[in-house]
KESE-333138 format. One line per field, with one value per residue (C-alpha): residue in one letter; x, y, z. Coordinates in steps of 0.05 Angstrom, whole numbers, plus 5000, padded with zeros to 4 digits. Layout:
N
r <- (A_...) $
xx <- (X_...) $
yy <- (Y_...) $
zz <- (Z_...) $
END
This chain:
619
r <- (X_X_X_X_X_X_X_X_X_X_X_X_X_X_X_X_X_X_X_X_X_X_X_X_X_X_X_X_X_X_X_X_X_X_X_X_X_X_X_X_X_X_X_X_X_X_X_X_X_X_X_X_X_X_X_X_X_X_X_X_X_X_X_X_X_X_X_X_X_X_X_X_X_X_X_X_X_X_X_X_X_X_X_X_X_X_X_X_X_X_X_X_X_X_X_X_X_X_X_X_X_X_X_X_X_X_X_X_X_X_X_X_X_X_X_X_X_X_X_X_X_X_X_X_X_X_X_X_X_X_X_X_X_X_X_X_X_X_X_X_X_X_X_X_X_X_X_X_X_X_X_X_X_X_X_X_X_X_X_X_X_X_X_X_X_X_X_X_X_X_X_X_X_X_X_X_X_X_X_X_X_X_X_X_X_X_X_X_X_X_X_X_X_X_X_X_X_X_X_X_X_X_X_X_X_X_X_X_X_X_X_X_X_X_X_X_X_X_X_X_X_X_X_X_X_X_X_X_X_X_X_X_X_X_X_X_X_X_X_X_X_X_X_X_X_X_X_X_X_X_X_X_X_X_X_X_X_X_X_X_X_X_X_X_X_X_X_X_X_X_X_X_X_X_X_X_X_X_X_X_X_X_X_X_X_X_X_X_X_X_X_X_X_X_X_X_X_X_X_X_X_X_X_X_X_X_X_X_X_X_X_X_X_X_X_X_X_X_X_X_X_X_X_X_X_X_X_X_X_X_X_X_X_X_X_X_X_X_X_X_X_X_X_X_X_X_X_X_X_X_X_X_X_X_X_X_X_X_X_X_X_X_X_X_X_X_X_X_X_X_X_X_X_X_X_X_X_X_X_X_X_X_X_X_X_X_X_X_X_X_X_X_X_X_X_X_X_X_X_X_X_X_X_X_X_X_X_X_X_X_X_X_X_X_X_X_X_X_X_X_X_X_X_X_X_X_X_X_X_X_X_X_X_X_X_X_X_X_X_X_X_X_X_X_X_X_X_X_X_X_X_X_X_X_X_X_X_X_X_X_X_X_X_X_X_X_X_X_X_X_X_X_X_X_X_X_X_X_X_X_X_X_X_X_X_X_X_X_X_X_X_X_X_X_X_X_X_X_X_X_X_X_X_X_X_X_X_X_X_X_X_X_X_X_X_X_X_X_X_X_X_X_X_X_X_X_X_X_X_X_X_X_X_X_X_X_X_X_X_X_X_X_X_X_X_X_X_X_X_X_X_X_X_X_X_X_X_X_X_X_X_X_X_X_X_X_X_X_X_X_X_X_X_X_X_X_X_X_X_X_X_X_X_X_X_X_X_X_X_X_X_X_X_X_X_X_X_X_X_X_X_X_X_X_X_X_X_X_X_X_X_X_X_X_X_X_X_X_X) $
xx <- (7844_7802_7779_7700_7651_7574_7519_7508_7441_7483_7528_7474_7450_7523_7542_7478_7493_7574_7574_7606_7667_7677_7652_7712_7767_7742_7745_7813_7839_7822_7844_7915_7915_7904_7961_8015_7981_8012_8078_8053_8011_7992_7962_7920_7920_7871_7930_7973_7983_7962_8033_8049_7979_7992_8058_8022_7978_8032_8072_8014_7995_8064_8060_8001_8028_8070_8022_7992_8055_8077_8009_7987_7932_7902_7896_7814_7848_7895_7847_7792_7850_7857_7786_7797_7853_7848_7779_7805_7821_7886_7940_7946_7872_7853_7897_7822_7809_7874_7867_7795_7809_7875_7829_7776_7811_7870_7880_7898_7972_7972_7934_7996_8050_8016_7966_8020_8059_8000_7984_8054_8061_8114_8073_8021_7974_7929_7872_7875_7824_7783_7832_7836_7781_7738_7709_7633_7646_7689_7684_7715_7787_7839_7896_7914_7945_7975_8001_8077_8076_8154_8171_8102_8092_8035_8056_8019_7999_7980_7967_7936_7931_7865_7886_7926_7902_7875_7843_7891_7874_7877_7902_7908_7842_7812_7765_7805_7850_7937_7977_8030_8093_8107_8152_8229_8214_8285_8299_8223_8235_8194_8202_8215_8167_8128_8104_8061_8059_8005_7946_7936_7892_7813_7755_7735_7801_7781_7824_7884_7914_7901_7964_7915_7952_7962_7995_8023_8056_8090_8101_8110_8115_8090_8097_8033_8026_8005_7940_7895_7872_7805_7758_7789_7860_7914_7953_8018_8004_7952_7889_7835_7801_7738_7704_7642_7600_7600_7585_7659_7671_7622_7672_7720_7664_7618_7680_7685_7615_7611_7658_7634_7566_7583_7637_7590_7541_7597_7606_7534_7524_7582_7564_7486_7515_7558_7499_7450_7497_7501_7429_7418_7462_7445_7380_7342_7283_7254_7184_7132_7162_7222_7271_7305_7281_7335_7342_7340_7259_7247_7205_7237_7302_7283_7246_7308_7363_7319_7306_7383_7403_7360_7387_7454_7435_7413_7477_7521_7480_7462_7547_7561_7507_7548_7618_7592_7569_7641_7678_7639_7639_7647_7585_7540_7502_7540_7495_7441_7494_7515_7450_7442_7503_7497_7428_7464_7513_7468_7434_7487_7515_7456_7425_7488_7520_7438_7443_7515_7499_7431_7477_7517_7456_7419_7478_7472_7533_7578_7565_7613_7671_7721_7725_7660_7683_7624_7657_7711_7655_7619_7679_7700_7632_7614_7665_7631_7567_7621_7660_7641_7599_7546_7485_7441_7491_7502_7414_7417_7443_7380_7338_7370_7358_7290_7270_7318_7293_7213_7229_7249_7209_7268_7246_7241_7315_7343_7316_7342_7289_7229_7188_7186_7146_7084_7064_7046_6992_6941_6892_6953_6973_6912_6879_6884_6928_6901_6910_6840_6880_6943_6977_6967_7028_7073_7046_7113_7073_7040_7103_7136_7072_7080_7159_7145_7090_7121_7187_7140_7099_7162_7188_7122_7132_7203_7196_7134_7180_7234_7193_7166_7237_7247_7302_7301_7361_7336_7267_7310_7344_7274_7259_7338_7325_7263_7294_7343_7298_7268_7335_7357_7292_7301_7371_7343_7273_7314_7361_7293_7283_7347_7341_7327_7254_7291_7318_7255_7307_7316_7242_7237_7293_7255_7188_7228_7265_7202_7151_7200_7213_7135_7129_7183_7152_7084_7094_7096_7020_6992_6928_6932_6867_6925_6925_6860_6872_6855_6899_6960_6936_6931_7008_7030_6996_7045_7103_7095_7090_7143_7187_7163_7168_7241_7269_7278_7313_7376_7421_7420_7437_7488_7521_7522_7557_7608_7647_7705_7733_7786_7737_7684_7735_7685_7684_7614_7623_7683_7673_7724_7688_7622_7623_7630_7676_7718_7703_7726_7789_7804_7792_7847_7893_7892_7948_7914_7895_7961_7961_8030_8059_7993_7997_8045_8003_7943_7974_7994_7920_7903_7942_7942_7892_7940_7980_7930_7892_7865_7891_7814_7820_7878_7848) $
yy <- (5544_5516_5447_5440_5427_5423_5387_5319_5342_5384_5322_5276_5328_5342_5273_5266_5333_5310_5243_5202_5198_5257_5290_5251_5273_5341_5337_5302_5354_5418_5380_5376_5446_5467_5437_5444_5509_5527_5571_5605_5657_5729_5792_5803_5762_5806_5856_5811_5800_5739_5715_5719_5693_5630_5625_5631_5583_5535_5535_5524_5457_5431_5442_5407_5356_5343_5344_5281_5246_5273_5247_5184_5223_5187_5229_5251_5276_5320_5350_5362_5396_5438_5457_5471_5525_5553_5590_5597_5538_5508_5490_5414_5406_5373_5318_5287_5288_5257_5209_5182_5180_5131_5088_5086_5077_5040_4964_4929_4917_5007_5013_4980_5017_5092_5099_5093_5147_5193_5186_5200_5257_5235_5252_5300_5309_5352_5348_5374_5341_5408_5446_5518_5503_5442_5442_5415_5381_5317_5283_5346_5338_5346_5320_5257_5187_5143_5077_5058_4987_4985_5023_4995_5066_5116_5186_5238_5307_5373_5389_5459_5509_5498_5427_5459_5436_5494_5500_5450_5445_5366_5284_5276_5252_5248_5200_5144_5154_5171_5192_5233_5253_5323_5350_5315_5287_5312_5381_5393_5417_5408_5347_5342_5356_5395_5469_5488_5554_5593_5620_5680_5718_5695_5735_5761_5748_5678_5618_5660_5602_5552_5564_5535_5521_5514_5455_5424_5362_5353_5279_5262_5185_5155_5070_5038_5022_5092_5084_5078_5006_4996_5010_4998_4977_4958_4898_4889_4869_4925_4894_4938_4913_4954_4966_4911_4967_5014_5078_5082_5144_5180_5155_5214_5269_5231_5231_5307_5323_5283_5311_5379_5373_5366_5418_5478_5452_5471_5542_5561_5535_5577_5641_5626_5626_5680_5722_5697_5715_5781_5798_5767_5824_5887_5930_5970_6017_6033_5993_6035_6018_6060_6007_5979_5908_5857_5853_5776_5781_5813_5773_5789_5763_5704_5684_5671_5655_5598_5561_5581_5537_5481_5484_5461_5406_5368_5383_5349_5293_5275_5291_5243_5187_5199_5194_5121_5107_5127_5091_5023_5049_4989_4957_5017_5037_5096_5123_5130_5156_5204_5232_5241_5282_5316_5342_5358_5388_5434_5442_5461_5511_5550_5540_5551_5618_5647_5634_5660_5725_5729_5717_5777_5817_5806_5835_5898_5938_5906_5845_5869_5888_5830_5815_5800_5727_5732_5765_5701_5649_5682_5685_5615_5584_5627_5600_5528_5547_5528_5476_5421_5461_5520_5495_5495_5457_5410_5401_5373_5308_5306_5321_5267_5211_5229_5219_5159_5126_5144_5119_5053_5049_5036_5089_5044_5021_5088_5115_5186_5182_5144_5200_5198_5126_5175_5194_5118_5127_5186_5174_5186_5249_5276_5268_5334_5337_5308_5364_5396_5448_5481_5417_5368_5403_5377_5297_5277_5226_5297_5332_5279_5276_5349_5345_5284_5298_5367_5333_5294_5348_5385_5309_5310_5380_5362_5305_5331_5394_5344_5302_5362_5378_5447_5480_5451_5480_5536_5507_5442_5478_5481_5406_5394_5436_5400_5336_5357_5383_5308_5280_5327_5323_5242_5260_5299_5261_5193_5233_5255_5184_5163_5211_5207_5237_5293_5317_5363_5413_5359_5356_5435_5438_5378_5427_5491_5461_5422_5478_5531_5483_5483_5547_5564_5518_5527_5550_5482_5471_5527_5504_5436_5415_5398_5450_5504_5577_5552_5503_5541_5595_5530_5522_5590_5590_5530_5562_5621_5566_5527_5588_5611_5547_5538_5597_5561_5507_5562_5569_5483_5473_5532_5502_5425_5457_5469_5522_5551_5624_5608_5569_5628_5680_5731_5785_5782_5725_5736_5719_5771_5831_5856_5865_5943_5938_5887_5929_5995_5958_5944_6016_6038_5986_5989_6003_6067_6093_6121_6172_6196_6165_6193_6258_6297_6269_6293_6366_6367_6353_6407_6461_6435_6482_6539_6516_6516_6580_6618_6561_6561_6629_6634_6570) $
zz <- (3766_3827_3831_3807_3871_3873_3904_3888_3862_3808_3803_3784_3735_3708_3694_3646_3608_3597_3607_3660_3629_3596_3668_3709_3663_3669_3747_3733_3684_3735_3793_3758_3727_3803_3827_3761_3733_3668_3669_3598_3614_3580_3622_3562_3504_3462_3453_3421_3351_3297_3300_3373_3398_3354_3391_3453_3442_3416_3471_3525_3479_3495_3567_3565_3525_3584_3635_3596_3590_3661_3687_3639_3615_3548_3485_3511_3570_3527_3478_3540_3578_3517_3502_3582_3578_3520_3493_3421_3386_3394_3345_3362_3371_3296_3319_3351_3272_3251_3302_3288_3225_3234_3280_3233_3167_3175_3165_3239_3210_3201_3261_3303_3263_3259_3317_3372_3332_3333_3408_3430_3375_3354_3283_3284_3222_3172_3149_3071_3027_3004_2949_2912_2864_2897_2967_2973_2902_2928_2853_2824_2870_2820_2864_2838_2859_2805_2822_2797_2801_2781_2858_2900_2904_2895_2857_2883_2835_2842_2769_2767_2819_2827_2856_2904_2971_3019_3082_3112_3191_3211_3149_3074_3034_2974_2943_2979_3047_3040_3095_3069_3100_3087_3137_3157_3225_3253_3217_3200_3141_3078_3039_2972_2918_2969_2978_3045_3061_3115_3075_3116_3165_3174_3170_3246_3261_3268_3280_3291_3330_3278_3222_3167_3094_3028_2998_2924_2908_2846_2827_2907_2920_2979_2993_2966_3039_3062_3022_3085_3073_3124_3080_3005_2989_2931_2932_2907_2834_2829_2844_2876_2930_2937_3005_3023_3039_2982_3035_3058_3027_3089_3140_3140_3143_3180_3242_3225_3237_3301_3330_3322_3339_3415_3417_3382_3434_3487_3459_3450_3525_3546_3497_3533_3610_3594_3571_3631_3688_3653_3640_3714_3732_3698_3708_3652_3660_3720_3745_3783_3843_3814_3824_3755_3725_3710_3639_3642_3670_3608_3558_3498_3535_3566_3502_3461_3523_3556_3478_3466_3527_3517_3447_3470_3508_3452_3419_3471_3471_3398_3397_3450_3413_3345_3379_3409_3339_3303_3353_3329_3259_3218_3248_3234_3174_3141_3107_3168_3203_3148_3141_3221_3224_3154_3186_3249_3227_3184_3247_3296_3259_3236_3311_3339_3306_3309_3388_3404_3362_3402_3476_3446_3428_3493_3536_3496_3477_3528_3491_3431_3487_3460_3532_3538_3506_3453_3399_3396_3413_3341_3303_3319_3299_3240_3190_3208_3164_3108_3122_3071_3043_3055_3082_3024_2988_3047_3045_2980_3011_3056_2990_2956_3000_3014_2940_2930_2989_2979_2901_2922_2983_3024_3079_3140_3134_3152_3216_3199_3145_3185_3180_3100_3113_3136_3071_3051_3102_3079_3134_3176_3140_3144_3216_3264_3325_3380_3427_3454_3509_3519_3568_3520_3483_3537_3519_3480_3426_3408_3399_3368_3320_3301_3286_3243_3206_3196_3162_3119_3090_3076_3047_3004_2975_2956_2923_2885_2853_2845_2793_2760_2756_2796_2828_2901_2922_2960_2995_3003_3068_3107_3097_3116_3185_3200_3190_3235_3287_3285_3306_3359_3393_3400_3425_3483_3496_3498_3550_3593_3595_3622_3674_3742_3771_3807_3747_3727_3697_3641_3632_3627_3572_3536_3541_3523_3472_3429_3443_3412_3360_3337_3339_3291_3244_3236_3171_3146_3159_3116_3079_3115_3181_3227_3267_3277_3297_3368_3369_3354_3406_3454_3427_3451_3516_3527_3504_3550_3609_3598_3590_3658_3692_3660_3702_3765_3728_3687_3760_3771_3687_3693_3762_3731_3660_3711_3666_3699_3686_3640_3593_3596_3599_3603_3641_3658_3690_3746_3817_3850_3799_3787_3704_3702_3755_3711_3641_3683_3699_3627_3606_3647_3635_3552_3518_3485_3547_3541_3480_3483_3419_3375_3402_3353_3300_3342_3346_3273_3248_3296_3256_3191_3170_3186_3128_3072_3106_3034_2987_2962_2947_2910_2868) $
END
């Protein structure tokens, strides 16, 4: 792996799209892996199976493991290094969950005792609040935690199999926080009054690295101090002492979400590049001139690439902003920040599984070649659409608070919701957008008008079929994207604003990014004055502009990602091979190139006919 170089142009421009400190321990990271590069390696890890990939992947997380402990690293270096080396996910990467979750939860006497545990590994934990029968429905968990104030000890119980915990991938949660040991810490073995057992293979062969589990207690005591006591705690004598802000319960997920918002902004960035250099590459059709086009100069390419790109920006960002906010979590609202990253995380996964599926389409049928690096990309975000919950069960929160907040005209104290205040001010609601040509699209007080006043109207129709008492659950999802197309557009414009002059690329993926926006959601202002039919032609006119203008800007955005081969690993995108030259190398080296053990079943079939020759006939 080569150390990352670029111009200090690109530099500039990288450290604003990672951060600064996220962008030196990458530098750091590569600059080691150079140097020590890992002695686990695999020809061609596509050909091997669930249980020896996991393996794989096991045993490069403990060599990394001892780079950090070799090298000092701190536990971002560790889990960067791994999202580094290894494109799938890794099997000691939910310890980021585990971790935030100690740091967040705990009461400063657990924080000494646990926390230093976790960062040297000498524990490593799970995350296993959704069970058999409850996911999405938190207040329906069946597990159950009974104090026994004879022992000072909590009895934890999985009464019905439906209570059996499932999905386990990263700390132990229900309503309130336990850490549970589950596993002997010399023998590993189970301990008592506990079954775990891997629940099997994934759909899309997803997550094959991640041994996700099952789990029952039966009457399994912990000490009363491994109820996580940050938020809410019991004392000695039984007393409850509830949290001071009643939100608490948001804490666990809200960490959950934040942390995947920048990472799926990460993979749709790489599934985007991936497909760019590609379509940058290959030529369709020939032009009158008779020489081929490059697919990539192609409108209906460039269209949905350039948005796709921008799209991930905003991820990172609004990803980094949430992190800052989780790391200072105690003097935050939880409940703004709970609806931020319930929207965003809505938002990411919808935006981001819709753009890596379009990266794959775009490169045509090469794209499905597992090598290619789509395919995995897909797989690995797909399941996301789920976790806590589908995303029209996951918009009902949005819905919710909306109507709760516009009831008690509590709007204005939750800047996720600011937008809801509009409809107190008809005249407001009902002027025209002050646009008379196609530039004034690019004014940001206009776009920021039209994303706004689009979440309210969609705010106004939901809490108009709420009080006649209809079944929101479906349209509820538009309002929830909306909402979320609000907050990743302040992520970005706030970034624009940060940035340096020279940084037009920042400005174009601002333009590309709110333009494509609009135009997906016109449909809000049917039968409104808003906008008139020239208006919205005005809209498009700007749209096709700021996608041409954004083209000089892809190679400077692609060069400051900084993406190395191993974390594309793609085979469109190798320096030393053009991409048929590295797909006709694959060909010849797969394993059923060679045909030799098939071929006396081959021959059989071939004469199997000779055996039944007149059977009809005699039947």
């Amino acid at each position: 792996m080569a150390p990352l170089s670029m111009s200090l142009n690109r530099l500039s421009l990288a450290k604003h799209i990672w951060g600064e400190d996220e962008l030196r321990r990458r530098h750091e990271i590569i600059q080691v892996l150079s140097e020590f590069p890992l002695k686990t390696t695999c020809p061609d890890v596509y050909e091997l199976s669930r249980r020896d990939l996991w393996i794989f992947r096991f045993q490069q997380s403990v060599e990394i493991l001892e780079l950090k402990m070799k090298f000092g690293w701190t536990n971002e270096h560790f889990l960067d290094a791994l999202r580094i080396v290894s494109p799938d996910v890794s099997p000691l990467g939910w310890m980021e969950v585990f971790l935030r979750n100690l740091q967040t939860t705990m009461s400063p006497e657990q924080q000494a005792y646990w926390i230093p545990k976790a960062e040297k590994y000498e524990i490593s934990g799970s995350y296993a609040q959704t069970e058999l029968g409850h996911g999405s429905n938190v207040k329906g968990i069946e597990t159950t935690a009974t104090f026994d104030p004879a022992t000072d000890e909590f009895i934890l119980d999985s009464p019905t199999v439906s209570s059996h915990k499932y999905w386990i991938g990263a700390l132990d949660l229900g309503n309130h926080v336990f850490i549970v040991q589950v596993r002997d810490m010399v023998t590993h073995e189970l301990e008592p009054n506990v079954l775990v057992y891997d629940q099997g293979p994934k759909s899309l062969g997803s997550f094959n690295t991640v041994d996700n589990g099952t789990m029952k207690f039966t009457n399994k005591r912990i000490p009363r101090s491994q109820m996580l006591a940050g938020m809410a705690s019991l004392d000695r004598n039984g007393t409850y002492r509830g949290s001071t802000n009643s939100k608490h319960s948001y804490t666990s997920m809200v960490i959950i979400r934040g942390l995947m918002i920048a990472e799926i902004g990460q993979d749709v960035a790489k599934a985007v590049i991936i497909a760019l250099r590609y379509t940058a590459f290959r030529r369709q059709f020939n032009k009158k001139d008779g020489k081929e086009t490059l697919v990539i100069n192609y409108a209906s390419v460039k269209n949905r690439l350039y948005p796709a790109l921008c799209r991930a920006l905003p991820m990172m960002f609004f990803g980094r902003q949430v992190k800052k906010q989780i790391d200072n979590l105690k003097d935050s609202d939880p409940e703004d920040l709970h609806l931020q990253t319930v929207g965003g995380k809505i938002w990411v996964t919808e935006r981001g599984v819709r753009d890596i599926e379009v990266a794959r389409l775009c490169c045509g049928g090469q794209g499905n070649m597992a090598y290619a690096g789509l395919g995995l990309l897909h797989a690995y975000l797909s399941p996301s659409r789920t976790y806590e919950g589908d995303t029209y069960i996951l918009s009902q929160q949005i819905g919710k608070a909306v109507v709760k907040h516009w009831k008690n005209g509590t709007e204005k104290s939750i800047s996720a919701l600011s937008y809801v205040s509009r409809l107190r001010n008809r005249q407001s609601m009902a002027s025209r957008a002050a646009v008379t040509g196609h530039t004034d699209w690019f004014i940001l007080s206009n776009q920021e008008d039209f994303l706004e006043r689009r979440s309210a109207r969609l705010a106004q129709t939901h809490i108009n079929e709420t009080y006649r008492e209809e079944d929101t659950s479906y349209d509820v999802r538009e309002l929830a994207m909306a909402h979320a197309d609000l907050t990743f557009w302040r992520a970005l414009q706030s970034q624009v604003k940060q940035c340096p002059e020279e940084h037009a690329a920042k400005m174009e993926a601002l333009a590309n990014f709110s333009l494509t926006t609009m135009l997906e959601g016109l449909e809000a202002f049917v039968g409104s004055e808003y906008l008139s039919e020239k208006d919205i032609q005005s809209l498009r006119t700007a749209h096709r502009d700021a996608i041409s203008s954004f083209t000089q800007c892809v190679d400077p955005i692609i060069e400051a990602f900084g993406f190395t081969d191993t974390e594309l690993n793609s085979v469109f995108t190798r320096k030393d091979r053009t991409p048929y030259e590295a797909l006709w190398d694959i060909a010849q080296k797969s394993q059923l190139s060679d045909n030799s053990l098939i071929r006396p079943t081959i021959l059989r079939a071939r004469s199997l006919w000779r055996n039944y020759q007149g059977s009809r006939a005699r039947m």
